[in-house]
Every structure is written in C-alpha cells, then in structure tokens.
N, C-alpha and C positions, 0 to 999 in steps of 0.2 A: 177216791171214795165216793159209790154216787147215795143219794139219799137211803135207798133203802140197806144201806151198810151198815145206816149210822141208829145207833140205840141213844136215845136220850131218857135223863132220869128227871124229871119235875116234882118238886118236892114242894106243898101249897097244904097249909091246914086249913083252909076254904074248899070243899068237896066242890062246891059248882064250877069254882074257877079252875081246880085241878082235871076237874071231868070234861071241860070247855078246851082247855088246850092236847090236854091229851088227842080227844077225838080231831080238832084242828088238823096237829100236829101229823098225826097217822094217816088223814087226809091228805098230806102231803107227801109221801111218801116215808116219813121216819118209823122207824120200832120203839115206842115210847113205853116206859113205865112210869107209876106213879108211886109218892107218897106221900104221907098224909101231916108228918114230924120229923126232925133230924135224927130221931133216936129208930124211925121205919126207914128213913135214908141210909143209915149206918148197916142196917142189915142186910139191904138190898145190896150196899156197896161190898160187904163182906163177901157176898156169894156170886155176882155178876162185875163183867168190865161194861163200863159205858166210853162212848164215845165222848160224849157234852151234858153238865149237868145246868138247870134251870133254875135256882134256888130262893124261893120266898127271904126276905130279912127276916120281917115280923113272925115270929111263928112259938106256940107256949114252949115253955122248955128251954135246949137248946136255940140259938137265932140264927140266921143263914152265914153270919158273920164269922161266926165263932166256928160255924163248922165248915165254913170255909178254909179258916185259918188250919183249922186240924187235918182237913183234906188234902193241904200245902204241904203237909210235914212230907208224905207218902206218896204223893200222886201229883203229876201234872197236868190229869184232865182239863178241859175250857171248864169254866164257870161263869154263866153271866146271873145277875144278882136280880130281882125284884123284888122294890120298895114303894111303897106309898110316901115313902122320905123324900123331899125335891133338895133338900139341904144339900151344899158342896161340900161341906163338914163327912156327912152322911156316904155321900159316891165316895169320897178318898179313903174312909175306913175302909171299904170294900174294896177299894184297889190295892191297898197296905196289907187285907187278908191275904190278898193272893185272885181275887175275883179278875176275869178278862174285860167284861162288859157288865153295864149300871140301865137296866129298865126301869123306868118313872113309870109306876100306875099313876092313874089308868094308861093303857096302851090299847093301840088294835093289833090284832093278829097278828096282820101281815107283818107290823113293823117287828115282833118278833123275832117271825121268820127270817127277817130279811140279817137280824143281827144274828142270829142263829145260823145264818148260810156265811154271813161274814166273817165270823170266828174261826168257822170249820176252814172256810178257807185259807185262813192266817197256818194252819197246822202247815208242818213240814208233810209232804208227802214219801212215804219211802223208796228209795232207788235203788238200782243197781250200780255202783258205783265199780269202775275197771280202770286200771294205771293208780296210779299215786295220786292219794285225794289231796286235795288246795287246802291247806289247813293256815290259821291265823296263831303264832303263839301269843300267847298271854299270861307269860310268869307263869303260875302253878298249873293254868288250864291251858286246853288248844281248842279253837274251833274248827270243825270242817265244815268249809262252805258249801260243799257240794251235798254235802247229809244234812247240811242245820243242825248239827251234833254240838256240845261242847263237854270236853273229857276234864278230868281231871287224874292223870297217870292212865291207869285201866277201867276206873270206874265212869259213868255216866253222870253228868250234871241235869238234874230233873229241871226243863226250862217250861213255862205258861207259855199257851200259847202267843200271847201278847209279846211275852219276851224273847220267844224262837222270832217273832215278826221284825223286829228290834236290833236281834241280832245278824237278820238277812240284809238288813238296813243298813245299820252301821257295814259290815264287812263288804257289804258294794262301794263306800267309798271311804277306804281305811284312810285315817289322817286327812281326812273334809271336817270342817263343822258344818253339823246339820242342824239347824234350827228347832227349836219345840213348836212350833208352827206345822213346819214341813214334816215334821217328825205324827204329829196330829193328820195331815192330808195323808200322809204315807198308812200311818194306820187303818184310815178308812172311818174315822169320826170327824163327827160334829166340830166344825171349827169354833170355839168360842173360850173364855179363860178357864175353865172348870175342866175342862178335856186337857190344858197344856198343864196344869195343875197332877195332873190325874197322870200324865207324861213324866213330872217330875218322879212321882210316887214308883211306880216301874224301872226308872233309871236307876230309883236306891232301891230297889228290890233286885234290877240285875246285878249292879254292884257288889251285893253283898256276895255272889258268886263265882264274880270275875277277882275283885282286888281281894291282896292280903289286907291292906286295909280299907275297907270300904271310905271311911271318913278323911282321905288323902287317896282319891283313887291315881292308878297310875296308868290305868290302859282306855278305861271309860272315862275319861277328862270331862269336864265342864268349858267352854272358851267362853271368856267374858263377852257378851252382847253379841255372841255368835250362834249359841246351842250345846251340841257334844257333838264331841270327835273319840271316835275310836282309833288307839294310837298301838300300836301290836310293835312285838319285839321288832 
C-alpha cells in the first residue's frame, strides 16, 4: 500500500487544527477527510472505507473514546487517539477501547506522521498464498501465518492492527517467552512503563479472542518473570 492508497479520516472539533493536518497530511501524499464530531465521523464512516482513523479524545458529544469503543464492535480499522491528557490512566482507556496508538498534544507533524506510517506498517499485507498455509491451532481458532489471519471455524476474527503485530510476534516463536520489554521494542514504541502497561492492555484484548476462557488463558500464557509465550495445540 503506498501513500497515496491510503484514505485517512481526522475527526478534531478545533477547525484550525483539523484544517492544519489535513493539508499536512495530503501534503504527504495521503487522501484525507475530515470531521468536525463523532456524530460527522459516524456518517462519513457509514458511507466510505478508510484505511486509518485519527481521532481527537476531547470532543462535545460523543468522546474519541467511546467511539472508538463502538468502532471495535464492527471494524478493525488503526485508530490512533489524540489527547491533551498526559495521564497513564488516560492512554490505557484508549488502549482498552480498542485504540492502536496514544498522541500527547501538543505534537509536531512530523511526529504524527511518523506514527501514522508506523501503524500502517504493523497491517498485514495481503498475499497470494499457494500450497497449504502454516496455520497455528488454537482450541476453537486457527491462525495462518502466512495471511496474519485468525479464523474461528469459517468466520473471520476481526484483529487491530496492534494485535495482527502481536500475533506475527508470538507465532515466530511459538512456546518462547517473550518478554513485555521485547514485546514494546518489537512494536515499534517508546520503551518506558506506560508502553509495557499499555502491552498488558492488548494481551487481554487479544485473549479475549483467542481463549474460551480468557481469565485462565490456555494458549496466550503469561510465564512468571519471563513475559507471554504462545503455546498452540
């Protein structure tokens, strides 16, 4: 996917600040839309697909939080979050909606960008897959490694992008403990406690997709002072 593929949605009830990345943005080569509330985002989303959405917290109304959450139910677009909140309270709600990435206003562009090129990257690209795919079982799901897919019988398991990154992770070294450390460098963030924090958050969100019981998982283990190991039939 190269830049000018990708549709991004920016959703900012500040007109200067939504008018300021847009043009950035398209500067850059993306196809951006804007809007101006979660209730202009919900329409826009009714009627077009986006590649990656951009989503203010604070906003009257609806908050980027909640419509994140509600964005989760149906969709596994990126989503990375913008808040003037510096709070670790704050990023991990947004990691718990379902958000990919946490921008701290104020920011510069670039830095943006740069998370914005990052995320996109974390996506699975789609392939032509020929022979019999390498697939991982997992009690009621299976994943293929080679698609970044994970099924459950015939249906589709909608993964974030953060959690297809996760699940590329784990399946490179089934039965390793990976550390939440390594599991943060592997991402492509900020090493520091609110990022391993923010690791945990994703691991019970993949969970809740992988185990029958998430709260005794049996295939996404925890190893004591080691990290997670993904343990497949």
């Amino acid at each position: 996917m190269t830049d000018t593929d990708v549709h991004l949605l920016i959703v900012d009830d500040d007109e200067r600040i939504r008018g300021l990345l847009q043009k950035f943005l398209i500067r850059h080569g993306f196809l951006v839309s804007a809007a101006r509330d979660a209730a202009h985002a919900r329409r826009l989303l009714a009627g077009l697909d986006f590649d990656m959405l951009v989503l203010d917290v604070m906003m009257p109304g609806e908050d980027g939080v909640s419509l994140t959450r509600a964005i989760r139910e149906t969709s596994n677009v990126p989503i990375l979050l913008l808040t003037a909140k510096a709070e670790t309270d704050d990023r991990i709600a947004g990691f718990e909606a379902g958000a990919d990435d946490y921008l701290i206003k104020p920011f510069e562009p670039k830095e943006l960008l740069l998370r914005i090129n990052a995320i996109l990257r974390r996506m699975p690209e789609p392939e032509v897959v020929r022979g019999t795919p390498k697939v991982l079982s997992l009690g009621r799901v299976r994943y293929d490694i080679e698609r970044g897919e994970l099924w459950q019988g015939d249906e589709p398991v909608r993964l974030t992008a953060t959690e297809s990154q996760l699940m590329r992770i784990f399946a490179a070294k089934p039965g390793e403990a990976i550390s939440r450390a390594q599991l943060v460098e592997d991402l492509g963030r900020d090493r520091d406690q609110s990022q391993e924090r923010a690791v945990d958050v994703q691991i019970t969100r993949l969970r809740r997709k992988l185990e029958a019981d998430p709260k005794q998982p049996r295939y996404l283990q925890t190893v004591r002072g080691a990290g997670y190991m993904l343990a497949p039939d």
